[in-house]
ZAMARGU-4260 file (C-alpha; in steps of 0.2 Angstrom, whole numbers, plus 5000, padded with zeros to 4 digits):
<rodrens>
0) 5080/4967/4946 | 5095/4962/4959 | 5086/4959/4977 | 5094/4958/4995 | 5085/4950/5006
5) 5087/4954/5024 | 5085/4943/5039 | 5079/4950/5057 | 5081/4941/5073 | 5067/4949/5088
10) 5073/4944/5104 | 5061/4942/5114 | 5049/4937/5098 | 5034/4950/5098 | 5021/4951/5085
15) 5018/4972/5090 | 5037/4972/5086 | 5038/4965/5070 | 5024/4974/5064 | 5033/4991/5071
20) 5050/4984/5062 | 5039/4982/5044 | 5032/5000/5046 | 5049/5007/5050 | 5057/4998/5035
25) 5045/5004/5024 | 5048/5021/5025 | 5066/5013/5012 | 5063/5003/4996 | 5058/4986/5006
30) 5043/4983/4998 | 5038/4964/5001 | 5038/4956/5020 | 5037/4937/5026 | 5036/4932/5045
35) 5048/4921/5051 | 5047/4913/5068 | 5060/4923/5076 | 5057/4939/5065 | 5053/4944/5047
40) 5062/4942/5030 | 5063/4959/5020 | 5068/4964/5003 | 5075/4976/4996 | 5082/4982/4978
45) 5099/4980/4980 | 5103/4997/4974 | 5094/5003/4990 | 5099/4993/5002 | 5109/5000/5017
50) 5114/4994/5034 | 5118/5010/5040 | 5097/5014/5036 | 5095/4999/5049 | 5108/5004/5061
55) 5097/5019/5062 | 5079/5014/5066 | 5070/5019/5082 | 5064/5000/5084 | 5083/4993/5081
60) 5089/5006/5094 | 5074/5001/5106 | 5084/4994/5123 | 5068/4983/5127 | 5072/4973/5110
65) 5085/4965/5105 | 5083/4965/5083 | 5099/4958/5076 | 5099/4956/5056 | 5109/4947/5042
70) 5109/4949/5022 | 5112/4941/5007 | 5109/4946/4991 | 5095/4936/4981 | 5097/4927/4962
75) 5089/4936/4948 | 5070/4925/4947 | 5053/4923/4942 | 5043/4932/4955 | 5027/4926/4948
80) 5032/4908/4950 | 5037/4912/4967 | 5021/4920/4972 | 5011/4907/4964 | 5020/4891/4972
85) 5021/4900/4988 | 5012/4914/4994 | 4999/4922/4985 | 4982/4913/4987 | 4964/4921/4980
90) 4958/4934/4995 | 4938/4937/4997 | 4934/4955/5005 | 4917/4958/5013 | 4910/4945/5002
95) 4908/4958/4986 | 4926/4958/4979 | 4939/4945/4977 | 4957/4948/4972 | 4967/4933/4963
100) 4979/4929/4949 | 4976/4921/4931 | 4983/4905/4940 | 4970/4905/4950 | 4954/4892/4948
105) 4940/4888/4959 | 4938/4908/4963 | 4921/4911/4972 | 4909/4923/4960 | 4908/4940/4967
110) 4900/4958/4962 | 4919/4962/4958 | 4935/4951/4952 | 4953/4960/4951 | 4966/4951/4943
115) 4983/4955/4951 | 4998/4950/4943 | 5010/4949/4959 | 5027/4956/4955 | 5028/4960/4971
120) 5018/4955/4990 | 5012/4975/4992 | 4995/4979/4986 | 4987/4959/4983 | 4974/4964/4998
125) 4984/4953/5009 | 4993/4968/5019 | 4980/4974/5030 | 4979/4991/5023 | 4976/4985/5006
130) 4961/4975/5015 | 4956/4990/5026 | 4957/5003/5010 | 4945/4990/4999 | 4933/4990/5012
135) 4932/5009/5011 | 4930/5009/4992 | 4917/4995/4991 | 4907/5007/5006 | 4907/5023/4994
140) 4899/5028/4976 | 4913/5032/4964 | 4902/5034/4950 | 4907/5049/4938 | 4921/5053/4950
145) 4939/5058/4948 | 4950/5046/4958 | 4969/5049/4962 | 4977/5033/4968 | 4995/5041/4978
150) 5007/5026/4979 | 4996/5016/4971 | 5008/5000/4969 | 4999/4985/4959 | 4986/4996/4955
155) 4972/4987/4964 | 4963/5001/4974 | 4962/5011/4957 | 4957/4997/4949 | 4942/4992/4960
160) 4936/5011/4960 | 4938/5009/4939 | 4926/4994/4942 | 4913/5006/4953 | 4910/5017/4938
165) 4923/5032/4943 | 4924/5042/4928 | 4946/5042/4928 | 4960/5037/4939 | 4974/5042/4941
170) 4988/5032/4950 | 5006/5037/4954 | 5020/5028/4961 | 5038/5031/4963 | 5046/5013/4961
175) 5046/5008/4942 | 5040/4990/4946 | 5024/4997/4954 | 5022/5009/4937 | 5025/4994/4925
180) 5015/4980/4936 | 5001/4992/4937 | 5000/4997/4918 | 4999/4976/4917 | 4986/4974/4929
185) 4975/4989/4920 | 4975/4981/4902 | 4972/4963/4912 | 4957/4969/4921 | 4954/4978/4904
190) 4951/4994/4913 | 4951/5011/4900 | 4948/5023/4911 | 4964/5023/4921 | 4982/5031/4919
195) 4999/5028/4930 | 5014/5039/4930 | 5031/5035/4940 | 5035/5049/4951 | 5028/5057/4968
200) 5018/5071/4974 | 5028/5083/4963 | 5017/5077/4947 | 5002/5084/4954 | 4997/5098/4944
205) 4980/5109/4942 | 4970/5094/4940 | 4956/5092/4955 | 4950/5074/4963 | 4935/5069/4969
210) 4944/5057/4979 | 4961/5053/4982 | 4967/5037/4989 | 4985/5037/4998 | 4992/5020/5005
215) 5009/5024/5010 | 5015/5025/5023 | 5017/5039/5040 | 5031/5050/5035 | 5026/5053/5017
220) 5009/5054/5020 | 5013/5068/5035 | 5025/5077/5022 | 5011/5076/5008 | 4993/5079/5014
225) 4996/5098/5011 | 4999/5094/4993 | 4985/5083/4993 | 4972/5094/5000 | 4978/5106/4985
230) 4971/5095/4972 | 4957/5089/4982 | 4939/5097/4978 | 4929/5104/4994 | 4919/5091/4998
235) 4928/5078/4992 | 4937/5061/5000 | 4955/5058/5005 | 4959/5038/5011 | 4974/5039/5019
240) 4982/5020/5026 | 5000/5012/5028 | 5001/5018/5047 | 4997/5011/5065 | 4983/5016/5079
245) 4998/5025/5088 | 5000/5036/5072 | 4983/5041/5074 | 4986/5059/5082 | 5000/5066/5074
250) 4988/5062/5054 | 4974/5071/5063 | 4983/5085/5069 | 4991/5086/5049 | 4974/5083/5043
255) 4966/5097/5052 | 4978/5110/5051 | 4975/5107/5031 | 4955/5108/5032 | 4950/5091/5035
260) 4938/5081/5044 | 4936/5063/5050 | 4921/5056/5045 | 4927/5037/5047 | 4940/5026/5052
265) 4943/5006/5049 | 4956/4996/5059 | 4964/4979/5058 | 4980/4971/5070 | 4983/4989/5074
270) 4984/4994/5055 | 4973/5009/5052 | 4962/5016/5037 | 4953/5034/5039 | 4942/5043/5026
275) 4942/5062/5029 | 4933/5077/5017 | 4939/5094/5012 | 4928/5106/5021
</rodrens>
């Protein structure tokens, strides 16, 4: 697949900003992120890529900042070879689950091993709300549970409640990539229990969840916790991540209008994770 790579220049440099510009690109097809000195890197499939989309951004607009940008497009590669000469080391959550590639040696033995293959940089546990959504699953009891994994990317959170005994999974995500890298990833981890379909919330049909797992990102998951809570069983759990402590209001007021209730909440450089249950 062609990529473009896009350049942003933040002036005056500001971590808070950056982390604003990566959530606001997300909301697009950007689906990996590096941090520069002055900015970030962001990539893009070509097909997707639009400099209006940019032009239009409350953080570009934002007069306190100045964020300038430039593009080029990037040469077919191996993103595999990329990832393993340059970015993607072994990551050790909570000292129970590491996440690493079959390049990897020298990986420190825990209760639970993922093998990523990384297409991509989203959904390697690196990203905080990867991290923040692991923590989550290793806390609960998945055991004889049915598991939806919305947006579910590599597959890695479906894949770890696989591992904890759930009963099946289910993972759905719209970008072809994520469907193909996360069918690799579930024959790798040798996990039989779990299916992936490419699409959004309009595949969800009859079937109820136990649990459902959404790392996404604000605006869809505003848009989509009706359809989620539809599928959900009453009692059961819905993870919701990909958003920022400022977020935090406008889910919970979408939560409860839906029936839900906090019961807890992880956070991470202003990243946030939050478990609710279907009353």
């Amino acid at each position: 697949m062609q990529y473009t790579k896009v350049s942003f220049q933040i002036t005056p440099i500001n971590d808070f900003i950056r982390d604003v510009l990566i959530a606001e690109l997300s909301q697009f097809d950007y689906d990996s992120f590096e941090e520069t000195e002055n900015g970030i890197n962001a990539y893009i499939p070509t097909s997707s890529f639009s400099t209006h989309d940019i032009e239009e951004l409350q953080i570009v607009n934002n007069s306190d900042y100045s964020i300038s940008f430039d593009f080029e497009e990037m040469p077919d590669q191996n993103w595999n070879e990329t990832w393993e000469k340059y970015f993607f080391n072994p990551i050790l959550i909570e000292d129970k689950c590491v996440v690493c590639s079959p390049f990897h040696t020298d990986i420190p033995q825990t209760e639970y091993s993922i093998l990523i293959e990384p297409k991509m940089a989203f959904g390697t546990g690196h990203h905080e709300t990867t991290g923040l959504m692991i923590k989550h699953i290793l806390e609960n009891d998945f055991t004889g549970k049915k598991v939806l994994d919305m947006g579910c990317g590599t597959g890695i959170l479906g894949i770890l409640c696989a591992m904890k005994n759930a009963e099946n999974v289910v993972g759905i995500d719209i970008e072809e990539w994520a469907f193909n890298n996360a069918n690799d990833n579930i024959q790798l981890n040798n996990i039989e229990q779990m299916q992936v379909y490419c699409g959004d919330a309009s595949l969800l049909g009859k079937d109820k969840y136990d649990t459902i797992l959404a790392n996404i990102n604000r605006n869809i998951l505003l848009e989509d916790i009706s359809k989620y809570t539809q599928v959900l069983q009453k009692g059961g759990t819905l993870f919701l991540s990909g958003f920022y402590n400022f977020d935090i209001e406008a889910i919970d007021a979408e939560c409860v209008k839906n029936g839900l209730s906090k019961i807890s909440m992880k956070e991470d450089n202003k990243w946030v994770a939050i478990a609710y249950t279907l009353s």
